[in-house]
Structure formats: structure tokens, C-alpha cells
SERO-4910 file (N, C-alpha, C, O; in steps of 0.05 Angstrom, whole numbers):
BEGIN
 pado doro    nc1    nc2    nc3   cac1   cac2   cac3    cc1    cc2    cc3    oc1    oc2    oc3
  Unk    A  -1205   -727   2513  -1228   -719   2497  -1222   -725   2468  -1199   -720   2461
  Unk    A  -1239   -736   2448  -1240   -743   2427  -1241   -725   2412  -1244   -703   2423
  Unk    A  -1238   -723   2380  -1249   -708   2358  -1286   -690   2365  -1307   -696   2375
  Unk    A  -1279   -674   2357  -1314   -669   2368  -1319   -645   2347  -1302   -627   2350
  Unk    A  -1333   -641   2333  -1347   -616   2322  -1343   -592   2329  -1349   -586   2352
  Unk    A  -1333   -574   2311  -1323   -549   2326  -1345   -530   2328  -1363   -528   2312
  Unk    A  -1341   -514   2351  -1361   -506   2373  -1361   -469   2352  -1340   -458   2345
  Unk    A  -1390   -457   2345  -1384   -428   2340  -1413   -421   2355  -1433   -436   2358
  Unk    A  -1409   -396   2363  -1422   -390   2371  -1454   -382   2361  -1474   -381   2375
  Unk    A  -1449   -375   2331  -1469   -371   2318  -1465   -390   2299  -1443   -396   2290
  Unk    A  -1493   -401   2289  -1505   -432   2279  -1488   -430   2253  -1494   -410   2238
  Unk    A  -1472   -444   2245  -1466   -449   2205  -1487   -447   2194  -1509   -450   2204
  Unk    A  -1477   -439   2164  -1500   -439   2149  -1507   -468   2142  -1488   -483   2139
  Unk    A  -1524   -474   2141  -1535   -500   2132  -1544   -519   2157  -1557   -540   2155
  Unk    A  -1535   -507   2180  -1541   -524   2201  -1560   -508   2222  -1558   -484   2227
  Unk    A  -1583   -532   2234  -1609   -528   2248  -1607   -533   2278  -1603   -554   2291
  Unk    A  -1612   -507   2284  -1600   -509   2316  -1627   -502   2335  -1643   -484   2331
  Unk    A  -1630   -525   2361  -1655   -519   2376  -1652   -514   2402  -1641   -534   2412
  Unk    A  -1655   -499   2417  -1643   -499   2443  -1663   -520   2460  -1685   -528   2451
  Unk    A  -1647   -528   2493  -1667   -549   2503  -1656   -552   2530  -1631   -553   2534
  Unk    A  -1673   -553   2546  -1670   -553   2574  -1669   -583   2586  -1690   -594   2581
  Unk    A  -1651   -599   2599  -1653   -621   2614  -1677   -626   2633  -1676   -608   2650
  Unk    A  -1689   -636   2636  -1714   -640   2652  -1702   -658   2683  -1683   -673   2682
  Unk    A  -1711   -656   2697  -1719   -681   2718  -1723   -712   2710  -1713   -731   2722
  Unk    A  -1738   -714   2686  -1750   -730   2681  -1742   -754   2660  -1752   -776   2655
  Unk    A  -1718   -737   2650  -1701   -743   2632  -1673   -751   2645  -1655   -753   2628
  Unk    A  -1666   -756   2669  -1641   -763   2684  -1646   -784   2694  -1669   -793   2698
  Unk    A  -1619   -798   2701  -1622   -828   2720  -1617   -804   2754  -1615   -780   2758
  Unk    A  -1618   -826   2770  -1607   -812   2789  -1593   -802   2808  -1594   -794   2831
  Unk    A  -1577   -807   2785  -1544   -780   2792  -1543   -764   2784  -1524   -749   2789
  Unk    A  -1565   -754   2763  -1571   -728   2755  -1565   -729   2727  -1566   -708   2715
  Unk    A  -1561   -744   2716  -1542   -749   2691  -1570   -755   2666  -1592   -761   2675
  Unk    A  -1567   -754   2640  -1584   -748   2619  -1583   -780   2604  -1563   -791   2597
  Unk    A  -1612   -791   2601  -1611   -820   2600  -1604   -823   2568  -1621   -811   2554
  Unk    A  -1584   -835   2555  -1580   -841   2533  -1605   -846   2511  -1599   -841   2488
  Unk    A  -1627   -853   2515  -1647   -852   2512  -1660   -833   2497  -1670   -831   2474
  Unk    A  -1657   -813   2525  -1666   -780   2517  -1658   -766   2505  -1672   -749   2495
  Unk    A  -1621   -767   2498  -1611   -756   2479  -1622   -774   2451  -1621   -761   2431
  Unk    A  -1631   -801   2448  -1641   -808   2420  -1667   -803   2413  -1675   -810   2391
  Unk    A  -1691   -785   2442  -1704   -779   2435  -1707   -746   2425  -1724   -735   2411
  Unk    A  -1687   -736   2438  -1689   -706   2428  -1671   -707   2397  -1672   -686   2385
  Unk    A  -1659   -724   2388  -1661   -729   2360  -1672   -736   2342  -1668   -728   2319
  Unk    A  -1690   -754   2351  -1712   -758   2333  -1728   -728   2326  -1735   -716   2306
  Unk    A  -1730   -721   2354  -1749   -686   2341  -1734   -678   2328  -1740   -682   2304
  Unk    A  -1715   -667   2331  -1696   -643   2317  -1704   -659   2289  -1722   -650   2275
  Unk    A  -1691   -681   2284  -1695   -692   2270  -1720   -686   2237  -1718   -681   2213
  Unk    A  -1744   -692   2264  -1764   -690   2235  -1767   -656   2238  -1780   -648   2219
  Unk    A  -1759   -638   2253  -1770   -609   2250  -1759   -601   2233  -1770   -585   2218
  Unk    A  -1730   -613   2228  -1704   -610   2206  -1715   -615   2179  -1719   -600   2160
  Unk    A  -1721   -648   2183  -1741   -650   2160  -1762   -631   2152  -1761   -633   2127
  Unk    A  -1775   -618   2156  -1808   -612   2157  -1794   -581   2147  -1806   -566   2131
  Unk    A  -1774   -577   2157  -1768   -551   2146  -1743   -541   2124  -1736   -520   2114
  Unk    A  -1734   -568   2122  -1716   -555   2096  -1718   -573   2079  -1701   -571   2062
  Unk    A  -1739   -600   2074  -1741   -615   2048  -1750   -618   2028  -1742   -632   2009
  Unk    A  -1773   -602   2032  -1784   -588   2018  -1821   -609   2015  -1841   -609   2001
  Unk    A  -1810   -622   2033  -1845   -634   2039  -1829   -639   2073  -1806   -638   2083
  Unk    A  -1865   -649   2087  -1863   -659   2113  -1853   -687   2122  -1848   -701   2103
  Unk    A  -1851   -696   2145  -1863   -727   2147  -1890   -737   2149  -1894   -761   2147
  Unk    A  -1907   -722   2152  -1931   -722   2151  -1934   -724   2116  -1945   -744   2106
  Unk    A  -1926   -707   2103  -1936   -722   2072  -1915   -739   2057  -1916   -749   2035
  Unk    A  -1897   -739   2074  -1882   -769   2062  -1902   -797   2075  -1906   -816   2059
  Unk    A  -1911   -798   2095  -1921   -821   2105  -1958   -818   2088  -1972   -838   2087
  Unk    A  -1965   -795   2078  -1992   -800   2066  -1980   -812   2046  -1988   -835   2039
  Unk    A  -1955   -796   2030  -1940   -810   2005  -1937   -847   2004  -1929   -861   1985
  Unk    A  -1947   -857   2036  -1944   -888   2036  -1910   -891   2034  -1900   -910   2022
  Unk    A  -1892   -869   2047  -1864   -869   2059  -1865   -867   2083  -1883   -857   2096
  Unk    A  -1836   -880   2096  -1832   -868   2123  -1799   -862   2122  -1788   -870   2101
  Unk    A  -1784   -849   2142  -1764   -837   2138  -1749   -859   2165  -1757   -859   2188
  Unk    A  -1730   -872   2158  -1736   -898   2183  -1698   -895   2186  -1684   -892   2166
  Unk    A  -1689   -896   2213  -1675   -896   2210  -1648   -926   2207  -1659   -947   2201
  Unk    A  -1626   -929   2210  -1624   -958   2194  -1595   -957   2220  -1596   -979   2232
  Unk    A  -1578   -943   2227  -1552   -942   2238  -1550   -920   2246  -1557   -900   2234
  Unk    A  -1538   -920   2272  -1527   -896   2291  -1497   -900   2300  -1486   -922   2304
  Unk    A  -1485   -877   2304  -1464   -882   2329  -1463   -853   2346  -1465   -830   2337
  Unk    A  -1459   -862   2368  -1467   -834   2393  -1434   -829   2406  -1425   -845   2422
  Unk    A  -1422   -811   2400  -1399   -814   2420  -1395   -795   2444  -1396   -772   2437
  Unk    A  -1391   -799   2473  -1399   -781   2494  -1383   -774   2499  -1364   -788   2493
  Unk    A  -1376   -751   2512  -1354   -731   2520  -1366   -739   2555  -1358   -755   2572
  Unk    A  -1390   -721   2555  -1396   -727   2584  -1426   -730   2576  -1431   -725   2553
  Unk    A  -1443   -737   2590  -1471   -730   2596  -1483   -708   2603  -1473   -697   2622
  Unk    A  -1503   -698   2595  -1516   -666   2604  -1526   -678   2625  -1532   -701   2632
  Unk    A  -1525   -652   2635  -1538   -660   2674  -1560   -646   2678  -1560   -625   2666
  Unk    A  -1586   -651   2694  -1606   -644   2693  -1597   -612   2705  -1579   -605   2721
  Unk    A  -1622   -592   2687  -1614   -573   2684  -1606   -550   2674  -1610   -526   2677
  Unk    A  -1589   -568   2657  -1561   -547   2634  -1584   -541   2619  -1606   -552   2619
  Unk    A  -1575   -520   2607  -1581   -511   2577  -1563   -517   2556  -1539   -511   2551
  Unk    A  -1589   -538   2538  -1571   -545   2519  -1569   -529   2482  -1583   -511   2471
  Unk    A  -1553   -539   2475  -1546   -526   2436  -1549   -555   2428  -1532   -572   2435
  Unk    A  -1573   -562   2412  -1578   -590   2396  -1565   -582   2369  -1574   -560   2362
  Unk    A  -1547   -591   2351  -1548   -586   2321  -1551   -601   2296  -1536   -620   2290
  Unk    A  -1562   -596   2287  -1559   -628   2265  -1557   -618   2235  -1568   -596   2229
  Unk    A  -1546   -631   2219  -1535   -619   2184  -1532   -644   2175  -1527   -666   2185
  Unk    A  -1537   -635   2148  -1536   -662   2129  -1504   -661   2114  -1488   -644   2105
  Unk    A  -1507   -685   2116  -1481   -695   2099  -1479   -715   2077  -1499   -725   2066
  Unk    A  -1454   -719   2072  -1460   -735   2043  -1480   -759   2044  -1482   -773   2064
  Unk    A  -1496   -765   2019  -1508   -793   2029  -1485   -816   2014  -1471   -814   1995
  Unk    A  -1491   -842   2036  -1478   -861   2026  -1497   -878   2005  -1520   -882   2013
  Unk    A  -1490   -886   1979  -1516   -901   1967  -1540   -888   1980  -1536   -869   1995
  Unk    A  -1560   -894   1975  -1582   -890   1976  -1595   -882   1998  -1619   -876   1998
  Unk    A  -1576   -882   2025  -1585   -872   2056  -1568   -840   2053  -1548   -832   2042
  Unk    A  -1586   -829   2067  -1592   -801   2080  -1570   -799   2098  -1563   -821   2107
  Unk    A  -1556   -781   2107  -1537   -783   2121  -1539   -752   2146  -1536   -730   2136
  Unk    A  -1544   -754   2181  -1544   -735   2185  -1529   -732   2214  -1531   -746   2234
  Unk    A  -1517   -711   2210  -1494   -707   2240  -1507   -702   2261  -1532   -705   2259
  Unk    A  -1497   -693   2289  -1520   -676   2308  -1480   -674   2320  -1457   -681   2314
  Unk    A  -1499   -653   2343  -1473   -644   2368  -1489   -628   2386  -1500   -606   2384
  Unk    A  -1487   -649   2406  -1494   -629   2431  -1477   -612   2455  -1458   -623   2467
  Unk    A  -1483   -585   2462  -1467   -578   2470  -1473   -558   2492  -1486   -541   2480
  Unk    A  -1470   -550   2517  -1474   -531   2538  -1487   -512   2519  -1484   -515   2495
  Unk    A  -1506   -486   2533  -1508   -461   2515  -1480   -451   2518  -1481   -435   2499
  Unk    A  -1462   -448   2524  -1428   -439   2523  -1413   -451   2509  -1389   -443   2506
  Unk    A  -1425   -476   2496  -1408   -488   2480  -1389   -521   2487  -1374   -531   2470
  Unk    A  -1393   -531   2511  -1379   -543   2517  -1387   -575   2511  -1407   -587   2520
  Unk    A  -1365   -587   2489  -1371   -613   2474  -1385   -636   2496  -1373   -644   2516
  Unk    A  -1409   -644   2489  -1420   -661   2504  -1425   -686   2486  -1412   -705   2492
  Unk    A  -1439   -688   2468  -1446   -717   2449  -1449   -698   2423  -1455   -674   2418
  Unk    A  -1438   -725   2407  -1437   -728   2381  -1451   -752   2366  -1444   -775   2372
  Unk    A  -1467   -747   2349  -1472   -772   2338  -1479   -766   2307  -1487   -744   2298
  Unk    A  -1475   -795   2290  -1480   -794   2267  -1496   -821   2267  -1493   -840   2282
  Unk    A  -1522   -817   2235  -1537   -832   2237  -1543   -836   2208  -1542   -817   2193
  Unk    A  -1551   -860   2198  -1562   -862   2168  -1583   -871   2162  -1587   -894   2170
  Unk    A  -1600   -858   2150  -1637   -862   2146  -1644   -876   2117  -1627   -874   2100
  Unk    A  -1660   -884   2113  -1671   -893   2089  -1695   -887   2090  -1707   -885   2111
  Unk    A  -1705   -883   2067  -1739   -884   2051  -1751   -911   2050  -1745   -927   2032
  Unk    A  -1765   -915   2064  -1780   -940   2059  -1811   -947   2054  -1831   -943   2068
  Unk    A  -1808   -958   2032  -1844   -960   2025  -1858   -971   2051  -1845   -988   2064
  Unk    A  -1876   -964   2058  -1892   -984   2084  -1917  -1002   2079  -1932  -1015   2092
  Unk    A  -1912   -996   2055  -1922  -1033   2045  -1908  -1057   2042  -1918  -1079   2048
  Unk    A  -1884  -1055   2033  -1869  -1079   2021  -1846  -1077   2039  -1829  -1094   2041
  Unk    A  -1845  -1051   2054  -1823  -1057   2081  -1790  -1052   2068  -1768  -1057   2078
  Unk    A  -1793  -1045   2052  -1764  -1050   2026  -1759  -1021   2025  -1778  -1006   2023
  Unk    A  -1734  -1009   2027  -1719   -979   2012  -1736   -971   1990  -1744   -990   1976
  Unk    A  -1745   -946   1982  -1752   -946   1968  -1733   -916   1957  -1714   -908   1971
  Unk    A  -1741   -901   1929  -1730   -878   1924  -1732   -852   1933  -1753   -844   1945
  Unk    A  -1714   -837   1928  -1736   -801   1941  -1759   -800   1925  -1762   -806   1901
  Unk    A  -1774   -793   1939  -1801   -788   1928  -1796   -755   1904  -1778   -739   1905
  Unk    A  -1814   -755   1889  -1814   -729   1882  -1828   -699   1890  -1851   -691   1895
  Unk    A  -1805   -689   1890  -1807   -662   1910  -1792   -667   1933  -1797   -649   1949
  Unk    A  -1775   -686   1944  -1760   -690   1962  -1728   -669   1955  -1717   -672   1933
  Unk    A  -1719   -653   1972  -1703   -639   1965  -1673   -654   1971  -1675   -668   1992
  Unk    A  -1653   -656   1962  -1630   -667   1960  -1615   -651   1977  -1601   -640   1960
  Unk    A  -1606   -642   2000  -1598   -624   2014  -1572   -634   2013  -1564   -657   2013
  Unk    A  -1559   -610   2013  -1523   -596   2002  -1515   -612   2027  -1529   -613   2046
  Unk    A  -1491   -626   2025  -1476   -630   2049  -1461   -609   2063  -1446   -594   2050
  Unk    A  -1464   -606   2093  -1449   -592   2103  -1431   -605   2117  -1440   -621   2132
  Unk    A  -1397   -602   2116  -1378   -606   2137  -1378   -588   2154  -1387   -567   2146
  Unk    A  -1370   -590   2178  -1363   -583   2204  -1328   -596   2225  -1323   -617   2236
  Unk    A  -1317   -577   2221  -1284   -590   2220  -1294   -606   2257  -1304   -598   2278
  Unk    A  -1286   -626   2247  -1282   -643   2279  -1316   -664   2276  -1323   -681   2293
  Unk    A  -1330   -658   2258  -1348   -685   2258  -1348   -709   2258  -1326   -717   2249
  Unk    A  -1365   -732   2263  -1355   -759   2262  -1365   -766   2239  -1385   -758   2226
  Unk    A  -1343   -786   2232  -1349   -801   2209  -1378   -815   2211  -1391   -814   2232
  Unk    A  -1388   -831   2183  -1412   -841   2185  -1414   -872   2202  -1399   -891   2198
  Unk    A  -1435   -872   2218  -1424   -897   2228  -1420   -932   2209  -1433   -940   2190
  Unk    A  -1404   -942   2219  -1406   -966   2209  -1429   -979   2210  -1447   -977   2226
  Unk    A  -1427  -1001   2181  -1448  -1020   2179  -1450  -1039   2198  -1468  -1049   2211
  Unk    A  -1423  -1043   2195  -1421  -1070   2215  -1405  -1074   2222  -1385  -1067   2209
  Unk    A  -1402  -1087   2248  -1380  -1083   2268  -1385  -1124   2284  -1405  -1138   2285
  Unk    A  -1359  -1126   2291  -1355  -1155   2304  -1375  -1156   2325  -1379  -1136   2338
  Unk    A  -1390  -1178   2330  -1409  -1187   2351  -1395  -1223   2363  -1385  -1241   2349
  Unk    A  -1400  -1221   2383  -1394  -1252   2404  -1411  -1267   2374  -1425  -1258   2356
  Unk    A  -1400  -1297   2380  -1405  -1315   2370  -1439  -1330   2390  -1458  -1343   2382
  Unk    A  -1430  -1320   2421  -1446  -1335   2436  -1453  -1314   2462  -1436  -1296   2467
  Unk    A  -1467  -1314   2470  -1480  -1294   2497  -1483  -1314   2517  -1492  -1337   2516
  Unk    A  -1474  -1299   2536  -1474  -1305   2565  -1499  -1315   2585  -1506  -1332   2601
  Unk    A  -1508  -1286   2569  -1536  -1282   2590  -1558  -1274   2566  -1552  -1278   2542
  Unk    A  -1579  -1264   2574  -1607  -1272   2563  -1630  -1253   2579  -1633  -1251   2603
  Unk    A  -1641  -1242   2560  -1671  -1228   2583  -1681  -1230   2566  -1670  -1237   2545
  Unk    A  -1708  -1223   2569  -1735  -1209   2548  -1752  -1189   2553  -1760  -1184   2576
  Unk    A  -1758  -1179   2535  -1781  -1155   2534  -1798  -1158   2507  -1793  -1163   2484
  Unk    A  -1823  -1152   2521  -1849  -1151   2504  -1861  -1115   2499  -1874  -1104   2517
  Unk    A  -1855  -1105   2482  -1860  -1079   2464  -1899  -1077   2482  -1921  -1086   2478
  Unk    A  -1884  -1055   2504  -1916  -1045   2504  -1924  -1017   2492  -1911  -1000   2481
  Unk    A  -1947  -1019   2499  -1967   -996   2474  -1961   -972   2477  -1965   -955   2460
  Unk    A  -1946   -966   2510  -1932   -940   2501  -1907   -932   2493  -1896   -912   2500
  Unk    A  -1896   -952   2475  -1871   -956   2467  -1865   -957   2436  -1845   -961   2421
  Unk    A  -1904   -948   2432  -1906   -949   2391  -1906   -921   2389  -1916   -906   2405
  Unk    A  -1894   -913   2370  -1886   -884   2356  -1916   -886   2339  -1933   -904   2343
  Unk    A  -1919   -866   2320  -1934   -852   2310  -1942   -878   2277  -1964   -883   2266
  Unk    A  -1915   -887   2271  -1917   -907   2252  -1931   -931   2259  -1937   -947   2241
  Unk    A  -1937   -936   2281  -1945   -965   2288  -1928   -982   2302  -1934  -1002   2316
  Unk    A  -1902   -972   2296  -1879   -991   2303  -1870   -979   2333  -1877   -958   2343
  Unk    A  -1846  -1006   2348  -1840   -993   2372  -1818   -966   2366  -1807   -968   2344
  Unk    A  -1810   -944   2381  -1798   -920   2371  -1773   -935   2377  -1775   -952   2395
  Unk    A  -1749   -932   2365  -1726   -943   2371  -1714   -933   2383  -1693   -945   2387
  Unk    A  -1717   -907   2398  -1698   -903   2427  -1704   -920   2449  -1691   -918   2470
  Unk    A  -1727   -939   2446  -1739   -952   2466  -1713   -977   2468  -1709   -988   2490
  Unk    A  -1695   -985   2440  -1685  -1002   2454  -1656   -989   2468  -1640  -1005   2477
  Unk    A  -1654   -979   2468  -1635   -965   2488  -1641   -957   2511  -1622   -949   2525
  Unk    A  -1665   -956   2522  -1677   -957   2548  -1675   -991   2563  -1669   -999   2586
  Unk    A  -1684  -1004   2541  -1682  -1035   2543  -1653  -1047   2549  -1650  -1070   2560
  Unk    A  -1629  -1029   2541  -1616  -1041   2543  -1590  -1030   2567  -1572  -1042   2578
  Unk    A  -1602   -994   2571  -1601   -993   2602  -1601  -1008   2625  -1584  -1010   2643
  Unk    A  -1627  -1020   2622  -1641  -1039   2640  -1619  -1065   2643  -1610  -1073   2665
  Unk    A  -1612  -1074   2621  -1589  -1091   2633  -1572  -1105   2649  -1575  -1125   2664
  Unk    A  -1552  -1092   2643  -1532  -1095   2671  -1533  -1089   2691  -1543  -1067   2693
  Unk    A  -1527  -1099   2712  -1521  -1093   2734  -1513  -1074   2744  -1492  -1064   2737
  Unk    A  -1527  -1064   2763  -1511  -1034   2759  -1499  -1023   2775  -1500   -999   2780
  Unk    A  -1484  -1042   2785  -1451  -1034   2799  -1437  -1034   2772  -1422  -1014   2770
  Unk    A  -1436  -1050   2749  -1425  -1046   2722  -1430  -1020   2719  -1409  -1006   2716
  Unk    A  -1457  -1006   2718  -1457   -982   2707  -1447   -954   2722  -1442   -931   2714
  Unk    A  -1445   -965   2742  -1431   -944   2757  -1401   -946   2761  -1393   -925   2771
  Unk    A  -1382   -963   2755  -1353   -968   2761  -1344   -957   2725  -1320   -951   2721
  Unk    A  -1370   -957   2695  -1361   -949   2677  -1370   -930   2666  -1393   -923   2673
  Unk    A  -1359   -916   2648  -1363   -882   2632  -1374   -883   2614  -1355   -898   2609
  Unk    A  -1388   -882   2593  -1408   -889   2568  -1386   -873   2550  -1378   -850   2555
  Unk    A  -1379   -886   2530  -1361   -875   2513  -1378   -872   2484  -1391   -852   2476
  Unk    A  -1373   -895   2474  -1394   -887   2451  -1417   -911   2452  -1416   -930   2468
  Unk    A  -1437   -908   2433  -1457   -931   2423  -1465   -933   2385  -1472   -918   2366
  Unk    A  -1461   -954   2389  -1473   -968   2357  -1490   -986   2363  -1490  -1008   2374
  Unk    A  -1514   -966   2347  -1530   -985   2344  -1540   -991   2305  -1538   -974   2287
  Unk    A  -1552  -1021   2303  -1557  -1025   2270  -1587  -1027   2277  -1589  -1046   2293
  Unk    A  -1602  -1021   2274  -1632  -1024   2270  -1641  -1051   2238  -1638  -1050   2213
  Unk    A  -1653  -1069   2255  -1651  -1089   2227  -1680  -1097   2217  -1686  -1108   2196
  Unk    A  -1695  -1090   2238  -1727  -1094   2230  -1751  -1081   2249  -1743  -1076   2272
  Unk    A  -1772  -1077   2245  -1790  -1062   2264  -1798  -1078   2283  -1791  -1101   2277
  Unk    A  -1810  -1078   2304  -1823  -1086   2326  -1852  -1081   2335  -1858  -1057   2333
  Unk    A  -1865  -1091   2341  -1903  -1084   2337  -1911  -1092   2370  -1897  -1105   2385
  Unk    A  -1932  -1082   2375  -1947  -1078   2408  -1947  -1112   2403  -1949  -1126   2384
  Unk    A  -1942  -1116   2431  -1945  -1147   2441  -1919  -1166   2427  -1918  -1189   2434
  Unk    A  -1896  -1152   2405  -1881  -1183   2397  -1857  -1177   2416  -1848  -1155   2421
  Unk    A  -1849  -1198   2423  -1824  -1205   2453  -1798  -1207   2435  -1796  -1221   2415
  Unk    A  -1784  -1195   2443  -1750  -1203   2438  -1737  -1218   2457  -1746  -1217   2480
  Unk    A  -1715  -1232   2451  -1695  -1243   2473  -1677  -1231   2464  -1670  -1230   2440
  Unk    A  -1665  -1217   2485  -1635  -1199   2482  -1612  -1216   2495  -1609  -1222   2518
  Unk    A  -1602  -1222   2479  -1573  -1235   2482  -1556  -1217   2486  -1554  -1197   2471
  Unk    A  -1538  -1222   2508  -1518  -1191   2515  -1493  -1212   2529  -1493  -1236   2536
  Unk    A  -1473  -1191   2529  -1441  -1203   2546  -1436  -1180   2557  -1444  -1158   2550
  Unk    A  -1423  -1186   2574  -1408  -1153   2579  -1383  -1163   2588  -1380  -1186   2597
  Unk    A  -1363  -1143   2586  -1330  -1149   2594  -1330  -1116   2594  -1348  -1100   2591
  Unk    A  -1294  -1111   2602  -1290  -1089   2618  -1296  -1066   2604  -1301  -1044   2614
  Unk    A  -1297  -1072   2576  -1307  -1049   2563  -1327  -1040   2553  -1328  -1017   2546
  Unk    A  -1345  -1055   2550  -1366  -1054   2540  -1397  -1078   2539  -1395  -1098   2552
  Unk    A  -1412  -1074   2528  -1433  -1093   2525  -1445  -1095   2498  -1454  -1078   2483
  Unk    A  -1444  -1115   2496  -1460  -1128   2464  -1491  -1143   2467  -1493  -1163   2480
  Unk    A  -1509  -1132   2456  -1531  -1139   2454  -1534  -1142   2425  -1523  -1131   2406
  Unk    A  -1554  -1160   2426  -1571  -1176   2400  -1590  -1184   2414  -1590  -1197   2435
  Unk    A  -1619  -1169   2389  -1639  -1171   2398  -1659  -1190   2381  -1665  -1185   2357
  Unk    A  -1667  -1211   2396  -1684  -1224   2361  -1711  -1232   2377  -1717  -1241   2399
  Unk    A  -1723  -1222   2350  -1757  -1239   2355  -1766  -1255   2345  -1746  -1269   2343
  Unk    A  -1785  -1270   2334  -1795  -1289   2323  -1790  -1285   2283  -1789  -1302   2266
  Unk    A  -1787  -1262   2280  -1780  -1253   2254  -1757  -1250   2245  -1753  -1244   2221
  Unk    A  -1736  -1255   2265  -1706  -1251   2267  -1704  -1240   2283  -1716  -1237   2303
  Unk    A  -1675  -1226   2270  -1659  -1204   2290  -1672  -1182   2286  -1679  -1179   2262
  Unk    A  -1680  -1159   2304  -1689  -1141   2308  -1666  -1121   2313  -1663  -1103   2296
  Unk    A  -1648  -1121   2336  -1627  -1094   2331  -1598  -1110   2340  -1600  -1134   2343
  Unk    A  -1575  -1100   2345  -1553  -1104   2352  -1550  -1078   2363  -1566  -1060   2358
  Unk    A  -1527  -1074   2380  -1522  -1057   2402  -1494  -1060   2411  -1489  -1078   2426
  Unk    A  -1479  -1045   2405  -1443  -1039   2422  -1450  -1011   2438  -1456   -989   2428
  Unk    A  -1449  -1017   2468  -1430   -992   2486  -1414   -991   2493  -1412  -1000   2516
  Unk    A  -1390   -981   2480  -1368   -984   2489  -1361   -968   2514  -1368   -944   2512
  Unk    A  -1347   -978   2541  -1352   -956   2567  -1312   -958   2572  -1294   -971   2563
  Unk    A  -1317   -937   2589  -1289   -947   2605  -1287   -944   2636  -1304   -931   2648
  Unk    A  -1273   -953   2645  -1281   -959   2669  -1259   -940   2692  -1234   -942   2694
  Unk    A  -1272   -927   2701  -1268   -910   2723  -1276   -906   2757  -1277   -886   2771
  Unk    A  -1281   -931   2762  -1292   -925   2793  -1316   -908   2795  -1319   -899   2817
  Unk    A  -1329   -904   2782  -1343   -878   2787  -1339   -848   2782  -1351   -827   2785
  Unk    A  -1321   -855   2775  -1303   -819   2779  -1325   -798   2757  -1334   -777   2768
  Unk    A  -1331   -802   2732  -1350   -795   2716  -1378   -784   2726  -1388   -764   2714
  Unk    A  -1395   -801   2754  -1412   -779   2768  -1414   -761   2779  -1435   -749   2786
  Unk    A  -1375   -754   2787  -1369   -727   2797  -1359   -709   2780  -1347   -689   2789
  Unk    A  -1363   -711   2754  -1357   -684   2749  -1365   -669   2740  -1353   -647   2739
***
């Protein structure tokens, strides 16, 4: 087991805790919690976090002609929640790097037991000119909180293949646009589920994921995902007619299976 966020029973100060039940609906089927779903129950926590300690909403950052977009992630897994559990979501802000927002999460049994960790970095972006823009005014600057055993912020950038193996595509359908117009970006981590083969996914353990988010995606435009996989992992690059759209490392390790029994 890795570094992981230390577990208290009652919430730190500064940090926003939501409890949450595994669904049915939210598992592959071994019972296990789709990577996906953990980036979509971050996105909520997410803006509720927002909406309640920044001292405006996302709803009047986006009248403000802002959106709160996120730019880089890294997820690292202990195990997967299993349909079911009761979970402890947490998320706290930390230092920003330059001009991106910086915010932790840790998920964990209601008893406490380290399941995922991830850290992620957001920017302000005008949604006109598509460009970073500044905190708006009245945007609150929130205190960093440490938490002994958190992950660092993820990297910008990390080594990718020179050349891909293999090749698919997907065309962004309409129920795959978030509230902005754009496709929601846990979608490409469903996309990239879909993938491999999945005797691959079953002989390996999901360790961590990096993903770089590099441009938006709109109803009807197609990507070609360029991907490799070797024993450890899989590399995806995703580009559309506008470029590159995301990049993608999961790094796995490989266990026979042994990971759906425990």
C-alpha cells in the first residue's frame, strides 16, 4: 500500500466531507466501482465544495461568462469500492500552482479504510476566448489545507510512445455533454475502459491514472484514440480534428486476477 491521506474520524478543519453509497449501477461486473464513477462523484463534491466555501457559485461564475474547467488529474487506487460500501468522499484545497486551483480528494470505507486518492488542477477560463482567465472578483482564495500522507500535485507531463499500436474512435454523443456544452470529462475514462481487451483487464490491478485534459469536445466531433498497452499499463492519446484532445496513463499491475477477490 502506498502513501495515502491520513484517515480521522472526524472531518479536519478546512476539509468537505460527503457521505455516498455505491450503487449497482455504478460497478462493472465483479462488483467493483467504475473509475469513471469515482471522477464523477468528484466532479459533485467538487462544485458543492465550490458553491459553498468560495464565496460565489458555479452557476454565477458561468453567468460571470467563467467556467471552472479542470486541466490535470492523478487518481491513485488502493482498491476499488465495491458495490454497496458506504463511502467518506473528502476534498480540501491546497496550494495553487501559478494560476491553477489546486484540490485533493480521499476516498475511504465509512471506517476509514484507504481506497483512492486523487489530486487535480483547475483553471478559470473565459468561455469566450477559451483562454485562462483571472479570479473573478469576489472569488475567495481558500487557505491551503495539508493532510499528512496526501499526494502530491499531479504532473504536467509525463513520457508518451512516440507511435501507437492500435487505434479506435468515438463520436461524443448528446448524452455525454455536461451542463457547459462540452463533453463531461469523466466520459473519457469510460472511453478508455472500453479499450482493451479484457482478459488485459482482468489479469491487471488499476494502480494509478493521469490524465492532461488539453481541449473541449462538442456533440457529434470524433476522436481517434491512439493507445499501446504493455505489462503495465496503457497510453492513450486522444485527437480530433482540432488536435489533441486528452492523453491518458493507467498504470496497472498485473496479478492474475487476484484483485477481484478481495
Amino acid at each position: 500500500m502506498g502513501q495515502f491521506p491520513e484517515f480521522t474520524p472526524v472531518c479536519p478543519e478546512g476539509v468537505y466531507e460527503k457521505i455516498i453509497a455505491v450503487t449497482e449501477k455504478e460497478v462493472d461486473r465483479a462488483g467493483y466501482m467504475h473509475p469513471a464513477e469515482l471522477a464523477r462523484q468528484m466532479q459533485i463534491i467538487t462544485e458543492e465544495h465550490f458553491d459553498a466555501c468560495s464565496g460565489m457559485t458555479i452557476e454565477q461564475l458561468n453567468q460571470a461568462g467563467l467556467s471552472w474547467i479542470i486541466a490535470w488529474t492523478q487518481m491513485q487506487v488502493e482498491r476499488l469500492p465495491k458495490k454497496g460500501e458506504t463511502l467518506r468522499l473528502r476534498i480540501w484545497p491546497s496550494k495553487k500552482k501559478a494560476v491553477m486551483h489546486a484540490r485533493k480528494y480521499a476516498f475511504y470505507t465509512y471506517d476509514g479504510e484507504p481506497l483512492v486518492t486523487t489530486a487535480s488542477l483547475f483553471l478559470i477560463m473565459d468561455q469566450k476566448t477559451r483562454t485562462a482567465a483571472g479570479d473573478p472578483e469576489g472569488l475567495i482564495d481558500l487557505t491551503p489545507v495539508v493532510i499528512p500522507g496526501e499526494p502530491k500535485p499531479p504532473k504536467m507531463n509525463l513520457p508518451f510512445p512516440e507511435e501507437y499500436e492500435r487505434l479506435a474512435g468515438r463520436t461524443v454523443e448528446a448524452d455525454e455533454i455536461d451542463y457547459n456544452g462540452h463533453m463531461n470529462n469523466s466520459h473519457y475514462l469510460d472511453w478508455t475502459e472500453a479499450l482493451p481487451e479484457e482478459h488485459w483487464l482482468r489479469e491487471h490491478a488499476l494502480k494509478t491514472v493521469w490524465v492532461e485534459y488539453s481541449s473541449e469536445m462538442t456533440e457529434g466531433e470524433t476522436a481517434g484514440m491512439y493507445y499501446a498497452i504493455d505489462q503495465d499499463g496503457l497510453h492513450v492519446k486522444g485527437v480530433s480534428a482540432k488536435g489533441q484532445s486528452f492523453r491518458l496513463l493507467a498504470e496497472c499491475e498485473a496479478d492474475g486476477g487476484a484483485h477481484l477477490n478481495v
